[in-house]
HTML snippet that shows the backbone in 3Dmol.js (N, CA, C, O; Angstrom):
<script src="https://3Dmol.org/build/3Dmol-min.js"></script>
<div id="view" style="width:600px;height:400px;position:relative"></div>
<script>
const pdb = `
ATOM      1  N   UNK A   1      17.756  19.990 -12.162  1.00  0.00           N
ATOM      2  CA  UNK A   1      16.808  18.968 -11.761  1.00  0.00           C
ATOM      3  C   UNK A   1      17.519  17.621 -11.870  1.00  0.00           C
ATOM      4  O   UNK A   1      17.744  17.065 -12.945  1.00  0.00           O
ATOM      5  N   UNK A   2      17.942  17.015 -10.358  1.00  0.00           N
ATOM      6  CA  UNK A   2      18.342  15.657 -11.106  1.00  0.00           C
ATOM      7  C   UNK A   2      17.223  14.775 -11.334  1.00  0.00           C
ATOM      8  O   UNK A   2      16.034  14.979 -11.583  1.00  0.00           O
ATOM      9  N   UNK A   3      18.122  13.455 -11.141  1.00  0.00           N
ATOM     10  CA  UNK A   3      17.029  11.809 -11.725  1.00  0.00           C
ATOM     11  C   UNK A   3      16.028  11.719 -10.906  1.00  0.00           C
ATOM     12  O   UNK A   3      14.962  11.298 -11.354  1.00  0.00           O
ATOM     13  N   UNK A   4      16.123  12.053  -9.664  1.00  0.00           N
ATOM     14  CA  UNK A   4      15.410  11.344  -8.744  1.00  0.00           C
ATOM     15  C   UNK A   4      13.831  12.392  -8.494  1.00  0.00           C
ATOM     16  O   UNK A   4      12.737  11.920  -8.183  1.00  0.00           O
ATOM     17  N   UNK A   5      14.059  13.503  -8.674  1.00  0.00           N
ATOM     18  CA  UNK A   5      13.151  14.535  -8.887  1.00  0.00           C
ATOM     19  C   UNK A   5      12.469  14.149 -10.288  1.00  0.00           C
ATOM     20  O   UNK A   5      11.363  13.625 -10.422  1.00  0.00           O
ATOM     21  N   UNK A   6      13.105  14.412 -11.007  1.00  0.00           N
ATOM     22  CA  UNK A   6      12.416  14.039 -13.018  1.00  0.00           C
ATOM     23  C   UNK A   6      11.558  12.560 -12.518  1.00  0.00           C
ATOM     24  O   UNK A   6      10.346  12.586 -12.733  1.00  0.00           O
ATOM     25  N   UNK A   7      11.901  11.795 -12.127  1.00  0.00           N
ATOM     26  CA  UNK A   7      11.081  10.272 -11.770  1.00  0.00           C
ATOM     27  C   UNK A   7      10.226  10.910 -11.084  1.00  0.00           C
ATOM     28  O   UNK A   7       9.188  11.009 -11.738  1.00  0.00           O
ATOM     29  N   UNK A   8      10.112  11.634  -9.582  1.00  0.00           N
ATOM     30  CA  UNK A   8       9.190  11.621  -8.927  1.00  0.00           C
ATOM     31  C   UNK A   8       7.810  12.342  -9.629  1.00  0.00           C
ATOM     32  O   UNK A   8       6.617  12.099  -9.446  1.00  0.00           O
ATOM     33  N   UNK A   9       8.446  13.270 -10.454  1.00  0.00           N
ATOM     34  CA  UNK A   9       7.549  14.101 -11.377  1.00  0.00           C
ATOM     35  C   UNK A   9       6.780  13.766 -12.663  1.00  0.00           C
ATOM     36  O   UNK A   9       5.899  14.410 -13.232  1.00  0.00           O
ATOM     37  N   UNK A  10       7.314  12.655 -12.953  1.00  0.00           N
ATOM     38  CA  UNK A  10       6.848  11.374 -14.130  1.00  0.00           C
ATOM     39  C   UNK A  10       5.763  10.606 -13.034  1.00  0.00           C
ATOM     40  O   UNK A  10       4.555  10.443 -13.206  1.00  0.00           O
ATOM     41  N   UNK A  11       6.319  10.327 -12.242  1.00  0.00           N
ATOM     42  CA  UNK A  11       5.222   9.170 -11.771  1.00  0.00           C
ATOM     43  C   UNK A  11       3.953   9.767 -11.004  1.00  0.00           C
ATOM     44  O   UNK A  11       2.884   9.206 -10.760  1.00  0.00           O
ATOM     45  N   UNK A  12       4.302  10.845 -10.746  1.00  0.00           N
ATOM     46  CA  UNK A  12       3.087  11.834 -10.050  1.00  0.00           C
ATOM     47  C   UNK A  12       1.909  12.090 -11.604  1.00  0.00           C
ATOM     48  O   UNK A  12       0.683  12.124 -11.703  1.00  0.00           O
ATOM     49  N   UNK A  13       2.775  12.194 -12.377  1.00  0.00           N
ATOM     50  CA  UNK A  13       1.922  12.347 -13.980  1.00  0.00           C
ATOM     51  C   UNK A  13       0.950  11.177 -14.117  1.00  0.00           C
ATOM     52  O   UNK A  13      -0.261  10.999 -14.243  1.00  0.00           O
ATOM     53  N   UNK A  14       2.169  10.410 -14.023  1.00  0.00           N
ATOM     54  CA  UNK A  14       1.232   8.610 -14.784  1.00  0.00           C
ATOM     55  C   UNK A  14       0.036   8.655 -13.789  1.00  0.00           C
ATOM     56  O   UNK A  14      -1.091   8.373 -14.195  1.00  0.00           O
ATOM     57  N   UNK A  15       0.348   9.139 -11.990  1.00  0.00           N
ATOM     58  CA  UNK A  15      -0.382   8.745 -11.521  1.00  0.00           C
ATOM     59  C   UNK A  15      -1.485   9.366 -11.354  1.00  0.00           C
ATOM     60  O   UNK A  15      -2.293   8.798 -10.620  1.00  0.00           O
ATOM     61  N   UNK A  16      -1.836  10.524 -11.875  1.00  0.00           N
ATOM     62  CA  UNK A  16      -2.973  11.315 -11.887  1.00  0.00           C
ATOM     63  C   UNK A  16      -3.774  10.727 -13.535  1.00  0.00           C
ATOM     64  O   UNK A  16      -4.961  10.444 -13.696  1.00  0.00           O
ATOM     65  N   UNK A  17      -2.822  10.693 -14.419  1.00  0.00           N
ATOM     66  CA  UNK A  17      -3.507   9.998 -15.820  1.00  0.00           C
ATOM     67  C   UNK A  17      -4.183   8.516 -15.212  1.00  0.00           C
ATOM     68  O   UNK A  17      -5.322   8.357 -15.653  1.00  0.00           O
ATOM     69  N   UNK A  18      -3.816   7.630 -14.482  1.00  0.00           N
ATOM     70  CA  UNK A  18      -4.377   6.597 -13.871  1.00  0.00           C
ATOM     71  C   UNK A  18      -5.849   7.066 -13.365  1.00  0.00           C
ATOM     72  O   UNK A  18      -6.911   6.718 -13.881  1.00  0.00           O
ATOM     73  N   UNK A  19      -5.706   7.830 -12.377  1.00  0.00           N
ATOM     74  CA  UNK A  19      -6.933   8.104 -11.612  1.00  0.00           C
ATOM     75  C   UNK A  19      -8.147   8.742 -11.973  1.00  0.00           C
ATOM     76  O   UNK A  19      -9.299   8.679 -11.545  1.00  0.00           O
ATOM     77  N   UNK A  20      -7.167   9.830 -13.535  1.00  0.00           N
ATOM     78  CA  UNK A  20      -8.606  10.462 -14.253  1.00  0.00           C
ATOM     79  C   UNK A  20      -9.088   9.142 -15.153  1.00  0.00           C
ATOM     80  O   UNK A  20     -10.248   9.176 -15.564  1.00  0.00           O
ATOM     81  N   UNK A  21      -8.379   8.137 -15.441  1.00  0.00           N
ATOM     82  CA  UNK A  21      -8.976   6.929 -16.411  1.00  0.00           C
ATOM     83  C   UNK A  21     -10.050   6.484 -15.193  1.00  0.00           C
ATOM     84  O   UNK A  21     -11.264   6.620 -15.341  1.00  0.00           O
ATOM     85  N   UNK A  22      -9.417   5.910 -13.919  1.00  0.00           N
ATOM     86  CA  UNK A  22      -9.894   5.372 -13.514  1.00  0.00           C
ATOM     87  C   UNK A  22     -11.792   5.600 -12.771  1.00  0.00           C
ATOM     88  O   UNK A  22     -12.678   4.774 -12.553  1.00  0.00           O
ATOM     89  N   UNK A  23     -11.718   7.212 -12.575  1.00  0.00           N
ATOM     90  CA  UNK A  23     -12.693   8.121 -12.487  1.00  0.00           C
ATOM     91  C   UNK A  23     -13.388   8.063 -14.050  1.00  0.00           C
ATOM     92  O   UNK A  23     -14.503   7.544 -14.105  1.00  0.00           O
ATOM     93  N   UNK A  24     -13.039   8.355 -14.787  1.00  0.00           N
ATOM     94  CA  UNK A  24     -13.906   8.350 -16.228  1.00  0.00           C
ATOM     95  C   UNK A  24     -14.869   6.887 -16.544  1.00  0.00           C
ATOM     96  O   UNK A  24     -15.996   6.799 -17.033  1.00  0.00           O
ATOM     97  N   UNK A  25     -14.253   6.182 -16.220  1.00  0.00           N
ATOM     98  CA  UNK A  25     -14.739   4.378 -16.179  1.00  0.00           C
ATOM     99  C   UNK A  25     -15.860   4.166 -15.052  1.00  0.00           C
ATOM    100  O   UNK A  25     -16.893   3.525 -15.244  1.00  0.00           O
ATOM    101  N   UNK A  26     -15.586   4.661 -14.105  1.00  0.00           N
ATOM    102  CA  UNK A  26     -16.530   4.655 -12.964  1.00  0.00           C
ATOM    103  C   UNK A  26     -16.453   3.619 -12.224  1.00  0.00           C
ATOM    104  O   UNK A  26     -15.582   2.861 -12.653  1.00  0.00           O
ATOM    105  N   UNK A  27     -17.111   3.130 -11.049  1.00  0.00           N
ATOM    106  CA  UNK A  27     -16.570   2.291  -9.885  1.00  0.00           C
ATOM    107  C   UNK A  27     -16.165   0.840 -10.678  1.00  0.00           C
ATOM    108  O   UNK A  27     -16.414   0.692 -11.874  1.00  0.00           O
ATOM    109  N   UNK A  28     -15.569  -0.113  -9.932  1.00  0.00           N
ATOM    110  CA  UNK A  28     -15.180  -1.452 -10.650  1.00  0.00           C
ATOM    111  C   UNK A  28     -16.361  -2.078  -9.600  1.00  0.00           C
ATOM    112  O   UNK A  28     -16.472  -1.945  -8.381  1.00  0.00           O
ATOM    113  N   UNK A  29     -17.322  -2.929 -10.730  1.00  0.00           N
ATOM    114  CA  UNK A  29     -18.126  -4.243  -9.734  1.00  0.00           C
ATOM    115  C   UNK A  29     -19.176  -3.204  -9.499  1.00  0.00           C
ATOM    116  O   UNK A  29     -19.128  -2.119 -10.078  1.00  0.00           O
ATOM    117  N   UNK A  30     -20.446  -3.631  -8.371  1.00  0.00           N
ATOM    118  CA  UNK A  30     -21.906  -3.318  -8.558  1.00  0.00           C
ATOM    119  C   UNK A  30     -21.844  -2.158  -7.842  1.00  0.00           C
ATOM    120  O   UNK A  30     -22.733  -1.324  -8.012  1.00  0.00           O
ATOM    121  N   UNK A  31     -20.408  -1.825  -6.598  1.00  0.00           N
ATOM    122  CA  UNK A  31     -20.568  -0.646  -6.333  1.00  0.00           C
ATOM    123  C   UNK A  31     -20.783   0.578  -6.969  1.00  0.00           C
ATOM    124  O   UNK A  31     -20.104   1.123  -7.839  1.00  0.00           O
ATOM    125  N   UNK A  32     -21.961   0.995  -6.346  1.00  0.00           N
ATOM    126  CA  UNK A  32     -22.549   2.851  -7.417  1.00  0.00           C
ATOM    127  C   UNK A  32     -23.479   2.262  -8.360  1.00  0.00           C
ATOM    128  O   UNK A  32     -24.500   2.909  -8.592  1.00  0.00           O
ATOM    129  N   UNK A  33     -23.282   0.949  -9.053  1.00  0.00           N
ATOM    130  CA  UNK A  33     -24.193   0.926  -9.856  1.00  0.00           C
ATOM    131  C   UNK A  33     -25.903   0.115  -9.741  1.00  0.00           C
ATOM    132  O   UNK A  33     -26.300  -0.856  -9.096  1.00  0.00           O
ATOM    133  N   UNK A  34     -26.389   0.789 -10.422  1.00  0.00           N
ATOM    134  CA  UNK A  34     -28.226  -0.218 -10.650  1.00  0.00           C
ATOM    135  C   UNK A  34     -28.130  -1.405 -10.452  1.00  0.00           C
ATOM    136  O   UNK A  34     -27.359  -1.878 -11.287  1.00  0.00           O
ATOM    137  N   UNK A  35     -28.622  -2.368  -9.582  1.00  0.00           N
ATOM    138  CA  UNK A  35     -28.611  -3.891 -10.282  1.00  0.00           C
ATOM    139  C   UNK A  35     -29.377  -3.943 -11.040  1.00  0.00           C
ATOM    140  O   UNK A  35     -30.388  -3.248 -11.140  1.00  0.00           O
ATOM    141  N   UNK A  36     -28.914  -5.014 -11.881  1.00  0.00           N
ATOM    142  CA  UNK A  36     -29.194  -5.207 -13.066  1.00  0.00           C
ATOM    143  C   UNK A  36     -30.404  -6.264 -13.083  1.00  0.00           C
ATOM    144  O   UNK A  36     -30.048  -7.285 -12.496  1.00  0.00           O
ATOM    145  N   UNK A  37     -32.058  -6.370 -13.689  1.00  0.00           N
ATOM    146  CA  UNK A  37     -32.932  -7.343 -13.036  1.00  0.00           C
ATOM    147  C   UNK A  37     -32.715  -8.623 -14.055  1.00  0.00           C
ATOM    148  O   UNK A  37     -32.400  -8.343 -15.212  1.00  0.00           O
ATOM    149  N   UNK A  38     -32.835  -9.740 -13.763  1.00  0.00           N
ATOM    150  CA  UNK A  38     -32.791 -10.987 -13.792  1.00  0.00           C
ATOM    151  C   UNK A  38     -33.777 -11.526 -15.296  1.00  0.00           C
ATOM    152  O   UNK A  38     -34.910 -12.007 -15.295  1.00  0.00           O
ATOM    153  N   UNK A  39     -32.971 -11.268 -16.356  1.00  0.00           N
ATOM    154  CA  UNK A  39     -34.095 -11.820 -17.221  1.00  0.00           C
ATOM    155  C   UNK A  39     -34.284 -13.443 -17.249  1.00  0.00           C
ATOM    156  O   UNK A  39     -33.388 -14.287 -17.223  1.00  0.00           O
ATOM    157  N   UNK A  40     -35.771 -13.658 -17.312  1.00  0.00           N
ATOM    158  CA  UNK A  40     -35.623 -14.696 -17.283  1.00  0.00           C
ATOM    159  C   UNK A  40     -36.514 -15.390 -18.428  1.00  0.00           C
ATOM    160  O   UNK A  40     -37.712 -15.110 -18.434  1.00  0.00           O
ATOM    161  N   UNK A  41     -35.903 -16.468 -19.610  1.00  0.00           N
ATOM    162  CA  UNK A  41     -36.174 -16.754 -20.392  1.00  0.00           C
ATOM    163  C   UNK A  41     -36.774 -17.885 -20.733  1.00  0.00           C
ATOM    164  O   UNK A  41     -35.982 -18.820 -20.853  1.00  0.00           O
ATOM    165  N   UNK A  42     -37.968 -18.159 -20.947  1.00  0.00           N
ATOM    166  CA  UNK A  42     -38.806 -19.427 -21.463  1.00  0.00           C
ATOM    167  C   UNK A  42     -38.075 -20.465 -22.515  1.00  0.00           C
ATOM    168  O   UNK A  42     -38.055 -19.798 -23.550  1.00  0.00           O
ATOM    169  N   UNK A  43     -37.786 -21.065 -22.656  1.00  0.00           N
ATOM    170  CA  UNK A  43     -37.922 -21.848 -23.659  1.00  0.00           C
ATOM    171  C   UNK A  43     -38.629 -22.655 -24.923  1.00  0.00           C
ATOM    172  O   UNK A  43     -39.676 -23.279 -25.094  1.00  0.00           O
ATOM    173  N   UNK A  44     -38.040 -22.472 -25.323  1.00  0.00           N
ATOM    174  CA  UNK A  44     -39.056 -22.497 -26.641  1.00  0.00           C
ATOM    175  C   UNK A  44     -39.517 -24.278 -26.796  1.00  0.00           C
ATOM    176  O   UNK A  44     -39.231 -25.013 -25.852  1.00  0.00           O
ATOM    177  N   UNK A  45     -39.989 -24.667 -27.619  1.00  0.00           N
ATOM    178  CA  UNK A  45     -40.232 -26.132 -27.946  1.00  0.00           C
ATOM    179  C   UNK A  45     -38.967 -26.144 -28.710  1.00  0.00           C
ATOM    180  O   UNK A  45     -38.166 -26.841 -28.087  1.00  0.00           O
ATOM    181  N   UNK A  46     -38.474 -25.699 -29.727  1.00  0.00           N
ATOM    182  CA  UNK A  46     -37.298 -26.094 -30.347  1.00  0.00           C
ATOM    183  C   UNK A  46     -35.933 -26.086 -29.529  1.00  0.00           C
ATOM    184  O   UNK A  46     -35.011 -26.763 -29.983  1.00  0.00           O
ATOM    185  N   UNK A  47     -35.780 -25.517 -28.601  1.00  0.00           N
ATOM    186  CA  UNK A  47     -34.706 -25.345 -27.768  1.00  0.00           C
ATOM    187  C   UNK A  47     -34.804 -26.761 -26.765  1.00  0.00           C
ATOM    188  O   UNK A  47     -33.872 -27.559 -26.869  1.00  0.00           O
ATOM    189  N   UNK A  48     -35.548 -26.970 -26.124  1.00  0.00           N
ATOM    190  CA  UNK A  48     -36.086 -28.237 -24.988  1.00  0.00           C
ATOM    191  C   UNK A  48     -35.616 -29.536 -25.884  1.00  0.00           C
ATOM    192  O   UNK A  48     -36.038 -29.745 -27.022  1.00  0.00           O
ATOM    193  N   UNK A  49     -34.664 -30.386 -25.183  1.00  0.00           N
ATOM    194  CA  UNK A  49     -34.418 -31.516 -25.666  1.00  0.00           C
ATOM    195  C   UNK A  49     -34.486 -32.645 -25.024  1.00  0.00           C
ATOM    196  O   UNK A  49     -34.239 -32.385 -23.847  1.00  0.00           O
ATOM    197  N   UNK A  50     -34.696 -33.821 -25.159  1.00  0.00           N
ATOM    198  CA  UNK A  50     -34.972 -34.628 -24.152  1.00  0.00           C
ATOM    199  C   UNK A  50     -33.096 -35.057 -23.712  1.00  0.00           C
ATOM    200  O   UNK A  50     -32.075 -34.998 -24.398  1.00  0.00           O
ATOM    201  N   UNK A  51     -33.374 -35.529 -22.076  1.00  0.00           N
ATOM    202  CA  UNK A  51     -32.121 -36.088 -21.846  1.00  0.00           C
ATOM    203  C   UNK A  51     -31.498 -37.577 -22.151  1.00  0.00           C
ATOM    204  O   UNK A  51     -31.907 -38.528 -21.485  1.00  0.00           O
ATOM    205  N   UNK A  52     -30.555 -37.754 -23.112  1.00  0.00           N
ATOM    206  CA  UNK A  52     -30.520 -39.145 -23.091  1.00  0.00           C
ATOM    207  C   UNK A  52     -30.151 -40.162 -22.321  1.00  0.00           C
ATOM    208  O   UNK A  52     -29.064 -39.772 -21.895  1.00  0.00           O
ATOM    209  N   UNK A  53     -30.362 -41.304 -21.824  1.00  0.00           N
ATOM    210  CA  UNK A  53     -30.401 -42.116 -20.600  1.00  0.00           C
ATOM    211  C   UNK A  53     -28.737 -42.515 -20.745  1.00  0.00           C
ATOM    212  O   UNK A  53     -28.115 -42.474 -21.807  1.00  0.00           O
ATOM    213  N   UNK A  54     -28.152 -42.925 -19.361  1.00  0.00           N
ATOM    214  CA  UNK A  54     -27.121 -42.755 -19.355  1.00  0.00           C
ATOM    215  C   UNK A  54     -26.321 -44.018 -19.940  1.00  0.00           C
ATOM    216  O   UNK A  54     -26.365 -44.739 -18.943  1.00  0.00           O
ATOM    217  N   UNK A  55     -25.717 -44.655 -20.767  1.00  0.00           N
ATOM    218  CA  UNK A  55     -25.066 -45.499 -21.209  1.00  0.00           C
ATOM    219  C   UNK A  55     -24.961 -46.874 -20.175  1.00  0.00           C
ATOM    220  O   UNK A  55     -24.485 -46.793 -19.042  1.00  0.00           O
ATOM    221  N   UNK A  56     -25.461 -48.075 -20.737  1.00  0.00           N
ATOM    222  CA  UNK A  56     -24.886 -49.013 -19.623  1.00  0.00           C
ATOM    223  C   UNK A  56     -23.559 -49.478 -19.160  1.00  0.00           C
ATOM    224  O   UNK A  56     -22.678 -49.214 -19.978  1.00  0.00           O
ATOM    225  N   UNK A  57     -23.146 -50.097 -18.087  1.00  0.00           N
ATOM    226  CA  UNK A  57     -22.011 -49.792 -18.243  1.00  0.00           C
ATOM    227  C   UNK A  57     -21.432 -51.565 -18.044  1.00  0.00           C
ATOM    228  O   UNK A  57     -22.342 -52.377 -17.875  1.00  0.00           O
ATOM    229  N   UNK A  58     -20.389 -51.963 -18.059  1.00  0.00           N
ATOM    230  CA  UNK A  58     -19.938 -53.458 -18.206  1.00  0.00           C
ATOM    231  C   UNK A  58     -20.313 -54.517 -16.779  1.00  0.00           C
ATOM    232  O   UNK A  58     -20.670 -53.942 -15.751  1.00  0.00           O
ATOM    233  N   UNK A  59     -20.227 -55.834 -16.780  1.00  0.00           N
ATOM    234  CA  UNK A  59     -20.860 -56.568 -15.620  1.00  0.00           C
ATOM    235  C   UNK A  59     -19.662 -56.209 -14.513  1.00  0.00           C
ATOM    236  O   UNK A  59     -18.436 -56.097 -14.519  1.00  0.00           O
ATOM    237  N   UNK A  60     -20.876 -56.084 -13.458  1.00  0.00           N
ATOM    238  CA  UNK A  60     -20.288 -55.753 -12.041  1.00  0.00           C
ATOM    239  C   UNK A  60     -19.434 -57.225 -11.289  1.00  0.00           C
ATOM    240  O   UNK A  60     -20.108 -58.178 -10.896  1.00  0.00           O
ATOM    241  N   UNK A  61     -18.308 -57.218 -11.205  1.00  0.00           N
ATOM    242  CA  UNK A  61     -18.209 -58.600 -10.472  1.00  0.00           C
ATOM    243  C   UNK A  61     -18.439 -58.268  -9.152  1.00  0.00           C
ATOM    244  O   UNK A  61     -18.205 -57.209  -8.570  1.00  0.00           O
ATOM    245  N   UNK A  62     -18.984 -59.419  -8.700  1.00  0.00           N
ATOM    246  CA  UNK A  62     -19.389 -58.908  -6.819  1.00  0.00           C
ATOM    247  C   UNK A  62     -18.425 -59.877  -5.981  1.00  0.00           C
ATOM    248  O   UNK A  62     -18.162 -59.337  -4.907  1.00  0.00           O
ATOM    249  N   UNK A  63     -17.793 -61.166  -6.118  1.00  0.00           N
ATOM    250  CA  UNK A  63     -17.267 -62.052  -5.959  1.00  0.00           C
ATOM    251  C   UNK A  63     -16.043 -62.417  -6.448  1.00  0.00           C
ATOM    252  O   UNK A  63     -16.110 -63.321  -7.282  1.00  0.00           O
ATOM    253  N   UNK A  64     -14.368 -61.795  -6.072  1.00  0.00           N
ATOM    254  CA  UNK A  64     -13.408 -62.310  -6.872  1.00  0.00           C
ATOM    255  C   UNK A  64     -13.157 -63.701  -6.330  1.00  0.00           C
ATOM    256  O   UNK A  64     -13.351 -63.878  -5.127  1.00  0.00           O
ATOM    257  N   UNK A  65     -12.691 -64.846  -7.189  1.00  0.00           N
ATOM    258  CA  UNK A  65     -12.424 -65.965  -6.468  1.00  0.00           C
ATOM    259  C   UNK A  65     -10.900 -65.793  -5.977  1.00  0.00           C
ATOM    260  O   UNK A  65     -10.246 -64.823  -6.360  1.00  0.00           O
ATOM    261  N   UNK A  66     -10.306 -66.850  -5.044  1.00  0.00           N
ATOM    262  CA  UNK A  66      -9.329 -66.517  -4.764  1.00  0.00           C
ATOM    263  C   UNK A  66      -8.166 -67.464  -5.088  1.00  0.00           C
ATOM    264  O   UNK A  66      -7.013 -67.148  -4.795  1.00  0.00           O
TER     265      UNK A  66
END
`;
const viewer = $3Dmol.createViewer("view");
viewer.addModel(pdb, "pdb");
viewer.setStyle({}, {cartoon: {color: "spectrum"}});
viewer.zoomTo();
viewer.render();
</script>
């Protein structure tokens, strides 16, 4: 048996150990699977905060002299 056979016969291995992982895990992303429904959560009074107003900011010049 040379190198080039022993490799092809290694990687035929890895590549079936790949595919039974990849089969055991099951599809990647929503394909095959349930969607999943949308919980949607109230807020409590302790969670709700007010927003604070945004900082003023320095005088606008409208007029450079020249």
């Amino acid at each position: 048996m040379n190198s080039q056979s022993f490799a092809g016969l290694l990687g035929a291995i890895v590549a079936s150990i790949v595919m039974v992982v990849a089969v055991a895990y099951g599809p990647i992303g929503q394909y095959g699977k349930p969607a999943k429904p949308a919980s949607i959560q109230q807020p409590t009074p302790v969670q709700v905060q007010p927003v604070p107003a945004p900082a003023p900011r320095g005088p606008v010049i409208r007029e450079v002299p020249n």
